[in-house]
KOLDRENPA-830134 format. One record per residue: residue in three letters; y, x, z of N, C-alpha, C in turn. Coordinates in steps of 0.2 Angstrom, whole numbers, plus 5000, padded with zeros to 4 digits. Layout:
! KOLDRENPA-830134
alaYXZYXZYXZ/...
END
This chain:
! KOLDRENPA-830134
unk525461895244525561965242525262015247/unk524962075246524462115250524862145255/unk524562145261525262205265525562275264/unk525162305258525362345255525862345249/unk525962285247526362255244526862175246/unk527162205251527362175256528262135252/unk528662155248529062145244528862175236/unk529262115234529462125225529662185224/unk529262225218529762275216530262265210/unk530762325213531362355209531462335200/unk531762305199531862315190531662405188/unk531962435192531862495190531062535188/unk530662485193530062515195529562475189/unk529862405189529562395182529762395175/unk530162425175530362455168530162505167/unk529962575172529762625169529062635172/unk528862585175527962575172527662545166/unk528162535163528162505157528162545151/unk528462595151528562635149528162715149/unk527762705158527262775158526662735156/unk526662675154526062645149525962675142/unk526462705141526362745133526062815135/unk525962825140525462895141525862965138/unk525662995136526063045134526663035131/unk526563015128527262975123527862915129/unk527662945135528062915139528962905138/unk529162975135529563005135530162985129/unk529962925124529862905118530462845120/unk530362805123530962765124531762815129/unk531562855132532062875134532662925128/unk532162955126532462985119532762915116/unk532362875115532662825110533362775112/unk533362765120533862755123534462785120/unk534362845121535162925120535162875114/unk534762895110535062905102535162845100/unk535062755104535462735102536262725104/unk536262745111536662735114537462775110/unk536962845109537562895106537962885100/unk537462835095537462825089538062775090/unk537762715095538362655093539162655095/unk538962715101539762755102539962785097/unk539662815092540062855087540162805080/unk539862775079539862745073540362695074/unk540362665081540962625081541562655080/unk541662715082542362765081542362775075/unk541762785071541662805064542062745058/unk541862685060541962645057542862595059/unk542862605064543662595066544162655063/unk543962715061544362775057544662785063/unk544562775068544862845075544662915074/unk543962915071543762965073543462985067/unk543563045064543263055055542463055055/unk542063035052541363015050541263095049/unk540763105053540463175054540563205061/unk541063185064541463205069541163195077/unk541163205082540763175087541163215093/unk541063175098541563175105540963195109/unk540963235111540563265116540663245123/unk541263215124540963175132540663105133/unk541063085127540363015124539863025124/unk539463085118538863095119538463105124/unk538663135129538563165137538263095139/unk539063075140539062985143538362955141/unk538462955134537762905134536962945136/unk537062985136536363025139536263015148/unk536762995150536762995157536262925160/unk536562875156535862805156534962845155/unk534762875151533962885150533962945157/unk534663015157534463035163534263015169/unk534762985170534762935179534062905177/unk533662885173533062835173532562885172/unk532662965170532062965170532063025179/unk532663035181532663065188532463015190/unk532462945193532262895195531462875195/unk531462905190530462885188530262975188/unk530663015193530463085196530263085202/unk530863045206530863025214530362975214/unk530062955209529462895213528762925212/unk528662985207528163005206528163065209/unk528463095213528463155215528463135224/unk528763085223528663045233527963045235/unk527763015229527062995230526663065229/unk526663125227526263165227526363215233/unk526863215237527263255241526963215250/unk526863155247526463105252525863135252/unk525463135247524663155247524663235249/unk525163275249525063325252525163335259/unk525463295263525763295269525163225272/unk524863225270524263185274523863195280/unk523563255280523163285283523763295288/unk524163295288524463305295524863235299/unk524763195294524863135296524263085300/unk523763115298523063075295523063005299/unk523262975293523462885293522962835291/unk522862795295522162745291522462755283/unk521862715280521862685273522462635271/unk522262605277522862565274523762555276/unk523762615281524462645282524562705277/unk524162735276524262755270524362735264/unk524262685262524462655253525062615256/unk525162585264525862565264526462615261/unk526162665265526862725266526962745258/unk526462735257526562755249526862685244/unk526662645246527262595242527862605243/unk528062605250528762605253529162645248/unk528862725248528862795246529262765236/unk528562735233528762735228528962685223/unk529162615230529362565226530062525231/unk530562525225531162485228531062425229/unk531262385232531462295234531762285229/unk531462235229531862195221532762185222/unk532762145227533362105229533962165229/unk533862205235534362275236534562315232/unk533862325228533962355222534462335217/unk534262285214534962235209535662245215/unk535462225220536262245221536662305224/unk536062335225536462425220536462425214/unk536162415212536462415201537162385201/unk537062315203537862295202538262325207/unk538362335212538962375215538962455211/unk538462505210538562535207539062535199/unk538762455194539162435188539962415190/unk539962375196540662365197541062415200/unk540862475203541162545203541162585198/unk540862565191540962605187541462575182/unk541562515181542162475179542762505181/unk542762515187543362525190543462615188/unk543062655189543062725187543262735181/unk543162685174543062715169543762665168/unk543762625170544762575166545262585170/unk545162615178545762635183545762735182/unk545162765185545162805186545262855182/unk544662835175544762885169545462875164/unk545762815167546162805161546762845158/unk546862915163547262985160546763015155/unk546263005152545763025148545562975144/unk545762925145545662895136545862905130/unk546662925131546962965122546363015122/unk546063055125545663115123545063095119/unk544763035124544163025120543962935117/unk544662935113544962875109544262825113/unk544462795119543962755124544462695121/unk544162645119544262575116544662595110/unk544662615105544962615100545162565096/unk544662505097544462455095543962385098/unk544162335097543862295101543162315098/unk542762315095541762325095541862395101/unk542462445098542362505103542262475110/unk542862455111542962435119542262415122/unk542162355118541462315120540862375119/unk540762445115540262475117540462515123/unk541162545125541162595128541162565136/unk541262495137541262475144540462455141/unk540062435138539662415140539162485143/unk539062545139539062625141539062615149/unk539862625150539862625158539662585161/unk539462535159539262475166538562495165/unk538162515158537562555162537362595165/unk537762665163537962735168537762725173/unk538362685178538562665186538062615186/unk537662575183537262545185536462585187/unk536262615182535662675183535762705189/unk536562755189536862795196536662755202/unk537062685200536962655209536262645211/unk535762635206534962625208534762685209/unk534962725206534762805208534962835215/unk535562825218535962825224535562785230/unk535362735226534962695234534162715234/unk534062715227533262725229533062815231/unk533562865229533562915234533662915241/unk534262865242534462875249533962815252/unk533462785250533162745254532662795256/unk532362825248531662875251531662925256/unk532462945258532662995263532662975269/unk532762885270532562865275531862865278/unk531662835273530762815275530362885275/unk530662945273530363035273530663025282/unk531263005284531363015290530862985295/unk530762905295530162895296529562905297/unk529362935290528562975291528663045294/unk529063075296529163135301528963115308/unk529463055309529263025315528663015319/unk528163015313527662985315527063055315/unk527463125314526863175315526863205321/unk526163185325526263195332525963285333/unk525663335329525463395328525963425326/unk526363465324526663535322526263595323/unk526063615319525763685318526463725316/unk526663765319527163835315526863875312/unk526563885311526163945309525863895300/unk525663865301525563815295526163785291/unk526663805291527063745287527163715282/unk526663735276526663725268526563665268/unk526263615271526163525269527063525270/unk527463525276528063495275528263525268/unk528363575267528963615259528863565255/unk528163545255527963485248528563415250/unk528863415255529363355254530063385253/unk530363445254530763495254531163515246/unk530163505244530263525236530663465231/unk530363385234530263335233531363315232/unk531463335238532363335239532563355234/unk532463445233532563485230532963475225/unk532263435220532363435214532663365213/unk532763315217533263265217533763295218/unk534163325222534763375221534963385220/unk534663455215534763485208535063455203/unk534563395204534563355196535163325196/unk535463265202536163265203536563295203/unk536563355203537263405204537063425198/unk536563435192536663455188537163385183/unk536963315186537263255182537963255184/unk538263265190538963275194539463355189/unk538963415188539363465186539563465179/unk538963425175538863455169539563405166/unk539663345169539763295166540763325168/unk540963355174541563375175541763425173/unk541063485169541263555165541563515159/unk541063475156541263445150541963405149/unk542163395153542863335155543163385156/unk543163435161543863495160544163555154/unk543463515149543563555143543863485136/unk543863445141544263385137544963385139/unk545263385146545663385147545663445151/unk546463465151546563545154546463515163/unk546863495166546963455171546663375174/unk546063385176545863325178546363285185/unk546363235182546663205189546363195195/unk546763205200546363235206545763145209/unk545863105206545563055209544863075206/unk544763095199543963095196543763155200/unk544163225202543863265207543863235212/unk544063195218543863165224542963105222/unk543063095215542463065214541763115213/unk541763155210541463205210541263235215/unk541563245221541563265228541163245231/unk541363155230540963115236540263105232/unk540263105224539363105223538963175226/unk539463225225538963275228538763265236/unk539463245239539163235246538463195248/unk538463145246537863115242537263145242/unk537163195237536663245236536363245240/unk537063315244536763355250536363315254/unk536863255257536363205263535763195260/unk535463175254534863175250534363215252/unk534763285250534163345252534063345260/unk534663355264534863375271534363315276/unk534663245276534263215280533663195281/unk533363195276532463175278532363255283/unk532563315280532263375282532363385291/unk533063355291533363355298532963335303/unk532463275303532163265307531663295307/unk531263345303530863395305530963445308/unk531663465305531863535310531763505315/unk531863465320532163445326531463445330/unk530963415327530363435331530263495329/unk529963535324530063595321530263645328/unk530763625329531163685336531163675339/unk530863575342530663585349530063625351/unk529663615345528863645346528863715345/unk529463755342529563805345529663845350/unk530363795353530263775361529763805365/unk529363735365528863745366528463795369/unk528263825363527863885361528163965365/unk528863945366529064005367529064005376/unk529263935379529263925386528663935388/unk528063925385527363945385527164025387/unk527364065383527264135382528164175388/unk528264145390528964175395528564145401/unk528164105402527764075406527264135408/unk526964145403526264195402526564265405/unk527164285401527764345402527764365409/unk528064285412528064305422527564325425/unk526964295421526464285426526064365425/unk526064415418525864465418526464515422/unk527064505421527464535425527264565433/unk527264465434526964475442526464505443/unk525864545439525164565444525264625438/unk525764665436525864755435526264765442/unk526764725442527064735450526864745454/unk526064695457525664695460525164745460/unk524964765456524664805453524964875454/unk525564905452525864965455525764975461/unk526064915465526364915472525664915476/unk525164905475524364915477524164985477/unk524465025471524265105472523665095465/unk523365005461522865015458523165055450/unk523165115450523365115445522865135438/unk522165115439521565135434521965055429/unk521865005435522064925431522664915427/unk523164975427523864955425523464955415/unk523165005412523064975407523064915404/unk522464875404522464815402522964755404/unk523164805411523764735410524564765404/unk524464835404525164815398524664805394/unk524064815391524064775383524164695384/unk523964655389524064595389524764565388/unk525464605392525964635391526264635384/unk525964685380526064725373526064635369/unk525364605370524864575365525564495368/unk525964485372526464445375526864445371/unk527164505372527964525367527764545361/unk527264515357527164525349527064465348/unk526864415351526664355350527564335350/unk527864325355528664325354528864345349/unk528864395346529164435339529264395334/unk528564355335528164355326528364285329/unk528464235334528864175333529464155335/unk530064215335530464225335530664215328/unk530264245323530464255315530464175311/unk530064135315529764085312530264045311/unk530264015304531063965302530763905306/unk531163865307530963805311531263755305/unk531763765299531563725293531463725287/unk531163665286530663635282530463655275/unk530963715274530863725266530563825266/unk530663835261530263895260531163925257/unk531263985257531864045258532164035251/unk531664015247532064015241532363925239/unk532163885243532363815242532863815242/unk533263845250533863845250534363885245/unk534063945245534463965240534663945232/unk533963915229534263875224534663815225/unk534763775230535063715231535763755234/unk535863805238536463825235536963845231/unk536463905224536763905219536763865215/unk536463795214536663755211537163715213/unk537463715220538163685224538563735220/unk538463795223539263835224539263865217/unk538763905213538863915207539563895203/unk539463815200539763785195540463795199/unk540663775206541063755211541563825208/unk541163895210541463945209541763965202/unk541463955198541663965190542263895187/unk542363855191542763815190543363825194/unk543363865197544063895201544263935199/unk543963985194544064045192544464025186/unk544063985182544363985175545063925178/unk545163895183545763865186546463935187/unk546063975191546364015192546864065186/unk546264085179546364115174546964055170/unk546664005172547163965166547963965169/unk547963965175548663975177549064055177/unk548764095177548964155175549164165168/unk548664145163548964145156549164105152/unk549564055157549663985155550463985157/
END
């Protein structure tokens, strides 16, 4: 095996190159995932008579769209590591062949760890969906029937299965984004648009999870009035998740980021003294034709300080943060309100 391909990849990594083998039409099995998944959930309700033929249970249907999601955010993060790589090069500038490593690491799971995130993920969601959700089963007639049963945990054990390979293969790539920070010996400040290409890379990992964490607990608090508080303590600890997602690769950057601001700034308070000391000198001489040019060098000192005083030292652009927190606190906020509301008129 090449050293560029130094372990086996991910199930997950061969299944959806399998998949972006269909070229534009990539998108073809993920549709067709849902629609079976959705179907075999309702037809088995359909056909056990829990549920009258025509009728359909929208957190079911949810649920089963959460399988082709997680797989296709999954096959976001490996395609988009590797583009956010190729932007951030030039300031790494890595041999050829540390580059196609970095880039493996980047967009390909370990076979071994990864199966065993899939199962710990499936065996957490066993437990989720037969201990945790089990105040929510009269709602959404979950095993109505043995075929039901047999579809509805098999459902979950894919969910929590995609989830936990989704959870490791973000939180590994955040690792190895921490690594290849590590390894940029340049900071330019005044430059900083190669890092935001990893920033952006978090981002939309983020987003995409807290859209998978809010939409699926909008939907469930319109199933039941009162969630029990263990499925909110679950939903907490996936978003905390997240956050780390987006937050820690970035953190190593800031850190140099500010020291090289540092830097810059103990440089120019340097330059500060040293102008200070010869208008001083300069006064107390009587030279005062020279006092000019020393306050422009002066002036041209304390602008330079201004303008890298303003400079953010992290690694994203003003509106990154800003959508990554109206996507947190958004939902958060309209979820308390309508809590609030419902106890008032209730």
């Amino acid at each position: 095996m090449p050293k560029t391909q130094a372990y086996a990849a991910s199930w997950a990594n061969w299944l959806i190159s399998r998949w972006d083998a269909l070229g534009m039409l990539f998108w073809l099995p993920y549709l067709g995932l849902f629609v079976l998944l959705a179907l075999a959930v309702t037809l088995a309700k359909w056909w056990d008579g829990s549920l009258a033929v025509g009728q359909f249970l929208p957190l079911q249907i949810l649920a089963a769209s959460y399988v082709p999601w997680g797989l296709l955010l999954i096959r976001y993060l490996i395609r988009a590591a590797q583009e956010a790589l190729e932007n951030i090069q030039p300031t790494l500038e890595p041999s050829e062949a540390d580059y196609q490593e970095l880039r493996y690491q980047l967009s390909v799971a370990p076979a071994v760890p990864t199966l065993a995130a899939t199962l710990i993920g499936a065996g957490f969601g066993m437990f989720y969906w037969l201990v945790i959700m089990q105040p929510v089963h009269p709602f959404i007639l979950w095993g109505s029937s043995r075929l039901s049963l047999a579809i509805d945990l098999g459902i979950a054990f894919l969910i929590w299965a995609v989830l936990g390979t989704l959870f490791f293969i973000a939180l590994r790539q955040s690792r190895t984004l921490q690594q290849i920070y590590s390894r940029i010996e340049q900071i330019n400040l005044m430059l900083p648009q190669p890092l935001y290409a990893l920033s952006n890379h978090t981002l939309v990992a983020a987003v995409g999870g807290t859209l998978i964490n809010y939409v699926w607990f909008a939907v469930l608090s319109l199933t039941i009035t009162h969630p029990p508080p263990a499925i909110i303590a679950v939903s907490l600890g996936i978003e905390a998740i997240i956050v780390m997602v987006f937050v820690l690769p970035l953190w190593s950057i800031h850190i140099l980021l500010l020291e090289e601001k540092h830097r810059l700034q103990g440089l120019l308070n340097e330059r500060l003294r040293k102008v200070t000391t010869d208008l001083h000198q300069t006064i107390d001489a009587g030279m005062l034709e020279k006092i000019d040019p020393v306050q422009k060098a002066l002036s041209s000192i304390q602008i330079q300080q201004a303008v890298l005083d303003r400079v953010s030292t992290w690694p994203w652009q003003p509106e990154t943060f800003r959508i990554l927190s109206t996507a947190i606190a958004a939902p958060l906020l309209i979820w308390l309100v309508q809590r609030i509301l419902s106890r008032l008129f209730t």
